[in-house]
C-alpha positions as CSV (number, residue, x, y, z in Angstrom):
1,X,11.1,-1.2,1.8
2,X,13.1,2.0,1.1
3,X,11.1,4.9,0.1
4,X,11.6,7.7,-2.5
5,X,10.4,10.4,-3.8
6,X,10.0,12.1,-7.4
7,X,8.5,15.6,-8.2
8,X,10.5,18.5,-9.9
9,X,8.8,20.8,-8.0
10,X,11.6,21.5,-5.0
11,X,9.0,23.0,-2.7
12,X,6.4,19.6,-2.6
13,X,9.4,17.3,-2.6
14,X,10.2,19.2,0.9
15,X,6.5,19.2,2.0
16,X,6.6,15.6,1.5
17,X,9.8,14.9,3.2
18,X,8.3,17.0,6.0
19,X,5.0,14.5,6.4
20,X,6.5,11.7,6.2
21,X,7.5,10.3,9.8
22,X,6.8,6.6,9.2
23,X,10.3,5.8,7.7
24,X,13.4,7.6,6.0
25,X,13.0,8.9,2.2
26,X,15.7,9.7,-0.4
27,X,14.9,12.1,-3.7
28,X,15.0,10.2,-7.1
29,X,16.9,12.8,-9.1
30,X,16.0,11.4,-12.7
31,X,12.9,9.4,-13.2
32,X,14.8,7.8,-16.3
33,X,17.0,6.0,-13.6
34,X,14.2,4.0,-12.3
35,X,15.3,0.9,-13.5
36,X,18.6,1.0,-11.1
37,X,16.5,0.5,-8.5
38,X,14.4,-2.7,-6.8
39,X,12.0,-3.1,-4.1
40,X,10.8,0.3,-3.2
41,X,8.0,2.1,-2.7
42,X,8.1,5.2,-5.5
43,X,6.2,8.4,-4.2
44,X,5.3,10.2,-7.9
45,X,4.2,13.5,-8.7
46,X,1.7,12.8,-11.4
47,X,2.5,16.1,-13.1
48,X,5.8,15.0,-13.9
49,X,5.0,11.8,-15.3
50,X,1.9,11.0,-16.9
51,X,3.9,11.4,-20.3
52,X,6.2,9.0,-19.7
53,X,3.5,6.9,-17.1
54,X,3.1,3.5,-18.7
55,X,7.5,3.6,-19.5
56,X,7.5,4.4,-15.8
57,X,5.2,1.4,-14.3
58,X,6.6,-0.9,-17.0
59,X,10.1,-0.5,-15.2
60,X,8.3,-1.0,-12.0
61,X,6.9,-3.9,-12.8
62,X,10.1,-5.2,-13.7
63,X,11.7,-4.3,-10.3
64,X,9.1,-5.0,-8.0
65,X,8.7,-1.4,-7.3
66,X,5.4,-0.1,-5.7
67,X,4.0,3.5,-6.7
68,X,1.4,5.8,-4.8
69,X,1.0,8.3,-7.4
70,X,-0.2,11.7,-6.2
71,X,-2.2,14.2,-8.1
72,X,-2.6,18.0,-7.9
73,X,-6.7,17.2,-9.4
74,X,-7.4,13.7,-8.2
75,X,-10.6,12.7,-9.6
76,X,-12.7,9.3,-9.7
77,X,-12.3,8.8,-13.7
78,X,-8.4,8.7,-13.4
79,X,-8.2,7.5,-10.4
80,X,-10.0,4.0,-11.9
81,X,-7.9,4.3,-14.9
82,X,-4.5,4.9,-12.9
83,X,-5.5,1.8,-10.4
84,X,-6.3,-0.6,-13.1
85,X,-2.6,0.0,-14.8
86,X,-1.8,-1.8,-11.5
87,X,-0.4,1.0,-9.4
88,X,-0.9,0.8,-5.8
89,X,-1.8,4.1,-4.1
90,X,-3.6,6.8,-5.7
91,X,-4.2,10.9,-3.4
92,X,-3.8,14.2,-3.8
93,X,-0.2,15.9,-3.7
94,X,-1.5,18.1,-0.9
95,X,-2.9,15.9,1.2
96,X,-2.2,15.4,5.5
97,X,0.5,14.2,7.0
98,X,-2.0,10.9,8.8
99,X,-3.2,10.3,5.2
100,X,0.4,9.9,3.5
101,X,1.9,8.1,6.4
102,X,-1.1,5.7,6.8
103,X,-0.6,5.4,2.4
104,X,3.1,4.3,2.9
105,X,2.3,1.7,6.1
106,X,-0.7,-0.2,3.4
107,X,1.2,-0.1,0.6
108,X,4.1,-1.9,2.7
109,X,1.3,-4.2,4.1
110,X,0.9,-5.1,0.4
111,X,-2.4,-3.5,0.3
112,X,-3.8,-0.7,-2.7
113,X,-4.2,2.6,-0.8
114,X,-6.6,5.5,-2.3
115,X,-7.7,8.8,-1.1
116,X,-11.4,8.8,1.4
117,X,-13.4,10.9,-1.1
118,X,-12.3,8.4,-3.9
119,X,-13.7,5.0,-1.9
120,X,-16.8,6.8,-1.3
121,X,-17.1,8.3,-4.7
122,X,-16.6,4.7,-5.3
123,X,-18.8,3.0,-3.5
124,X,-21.8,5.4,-4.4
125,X,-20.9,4.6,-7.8
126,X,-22.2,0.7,-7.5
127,X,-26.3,0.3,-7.7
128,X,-27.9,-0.1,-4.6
129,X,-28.9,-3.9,-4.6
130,X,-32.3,-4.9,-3.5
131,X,-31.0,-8.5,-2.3
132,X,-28.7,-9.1,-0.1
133,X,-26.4,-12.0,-0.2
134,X,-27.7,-14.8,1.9
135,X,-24.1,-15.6,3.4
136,X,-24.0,-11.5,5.0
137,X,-27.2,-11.8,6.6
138,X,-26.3,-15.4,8.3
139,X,-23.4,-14.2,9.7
140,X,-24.4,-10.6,10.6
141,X,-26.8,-9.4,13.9
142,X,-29.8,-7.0,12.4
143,X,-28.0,-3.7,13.4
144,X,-24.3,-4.8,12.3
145,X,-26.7,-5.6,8.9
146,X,-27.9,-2.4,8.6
147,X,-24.9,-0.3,9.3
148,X,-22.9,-2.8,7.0
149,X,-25.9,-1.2,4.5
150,X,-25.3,2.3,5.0
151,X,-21.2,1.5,4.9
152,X,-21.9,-0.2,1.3
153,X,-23.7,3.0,0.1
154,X,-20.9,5.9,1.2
155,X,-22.8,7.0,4.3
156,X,-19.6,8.2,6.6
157,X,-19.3,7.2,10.6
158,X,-20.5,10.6,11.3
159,X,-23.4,9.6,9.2
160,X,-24.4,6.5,10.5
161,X,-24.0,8.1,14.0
162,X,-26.9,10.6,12.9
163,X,-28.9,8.5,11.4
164,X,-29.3,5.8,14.6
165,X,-28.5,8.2,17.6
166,X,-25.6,6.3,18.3
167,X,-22.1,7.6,19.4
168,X,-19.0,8.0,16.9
169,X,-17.4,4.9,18.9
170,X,-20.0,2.9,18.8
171,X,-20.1,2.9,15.4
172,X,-16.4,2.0,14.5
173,X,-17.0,-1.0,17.4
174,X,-20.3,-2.5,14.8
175,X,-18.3,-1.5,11.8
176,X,-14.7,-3.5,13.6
177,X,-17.0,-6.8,14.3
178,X,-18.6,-6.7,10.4
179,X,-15.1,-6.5,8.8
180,X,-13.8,-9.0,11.2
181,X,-17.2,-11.1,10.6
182,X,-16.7,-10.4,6.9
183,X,-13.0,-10.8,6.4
184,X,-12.3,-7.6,5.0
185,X,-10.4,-4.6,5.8
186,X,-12.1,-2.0,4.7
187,X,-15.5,0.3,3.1
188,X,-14.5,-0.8,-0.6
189,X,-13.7,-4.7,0.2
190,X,-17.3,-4.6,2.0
191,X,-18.9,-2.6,-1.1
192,X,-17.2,-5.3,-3.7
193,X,-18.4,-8.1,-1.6
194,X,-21.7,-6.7,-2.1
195,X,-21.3,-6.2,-5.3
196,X,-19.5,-9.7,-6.1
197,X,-22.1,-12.2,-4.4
198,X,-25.1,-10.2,-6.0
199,X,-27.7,-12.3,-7.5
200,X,-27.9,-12.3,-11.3
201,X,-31.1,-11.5,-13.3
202,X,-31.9,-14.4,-16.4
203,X,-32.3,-13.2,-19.2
């Protein structure tokens, strides 16, 4: 999947090129000639775009083009509204050269992408669920249970470290056996499972 890469700001465009070391990237010089294009992963400077935004994700639609759309003011509100017009990475313009790289290599993998502080403004977001689904606590051992818990509500690795006296790496082993355990790939797959087997209230 060729990548490329639309801002009209000269210096980002650059700064972009610069970060990205995971494949080769070539500069869209119109936006307008997106539709001559198929099968590509679009790297958009929200700033430039969001006029013309549904236009531009129609014709992507159309020519099986992925977008990660970056943001100078990434928040949570757009970044729900952007994801749920079915484009599939969401950051910050400015963010690391690990971040952008490991945005390109999901998107590829046919996976959605978004920036850290989004998933765990995300995942705070959901209500704290009293009952957990029988199915998780089956599967899971007591500790994988509660770190799987403190995953679900944003707590960080560093945070879970803390909170049980328990080294950085032996956190990420727990959290790589309740992903594999749970089939899912990440903190917000875990957080929706939660969310998705909850049980409901009657009326």
């Amino acid at each position: 999947m060729n990548v490329m890469l639309y801002s009209e700001d000269l210096m980002l465009l650059y700064n972009w090129k610069q970060k990205i070391t995971c494949c080769s990237t070539e500069i869209l010089e119109d936006i307008n000639k997106l539709y001559h294009y198929k099968n590509i992963l679009l790297i958009l400077d929200y700033t430039y775009c969001y006029k013309n935004l549904l236009k531009v994700l129609s014709s992507a639609r159309i020519h099986n083009i992925n977008i990660l759309l970056l943001d100078r003011t990434p928040t949570f509100e757009k970044g729900k509204n952007i994801l749920s017009l079915g484009i599939q990475g969401y950051g910050n313009v400015q963010m690391n050269t690990i971040y952008l790289n490991s945005a390109i290599e999901t998107i590829k993998n046919k996976m959605i992408w978004i920036y850290p502080e989004f998933t765990t403004s995300l995942i705070q977001s959901f209500q704290k669920e009293k009952t957990i689904p029988n199915e998780i606590t089956q599967i899971l051992t007591s500790r994988e249970l509660e770190i799987a818990l403190l995953i679900k509500d944003g707590f960080s690795n560093s945070d879970i470290s803390e909170h049980f006296s328990i080294s950085i790496n032996t956190v990420k082993s727990h959290t790589k056996n309740i992903y594999e355990k749970l089939h899912v790939k990440n903190r917000l797959s875990l957080s929706l499972l939660f969310g998705r087997n909850k049980k409901q209230t009657p009326p």
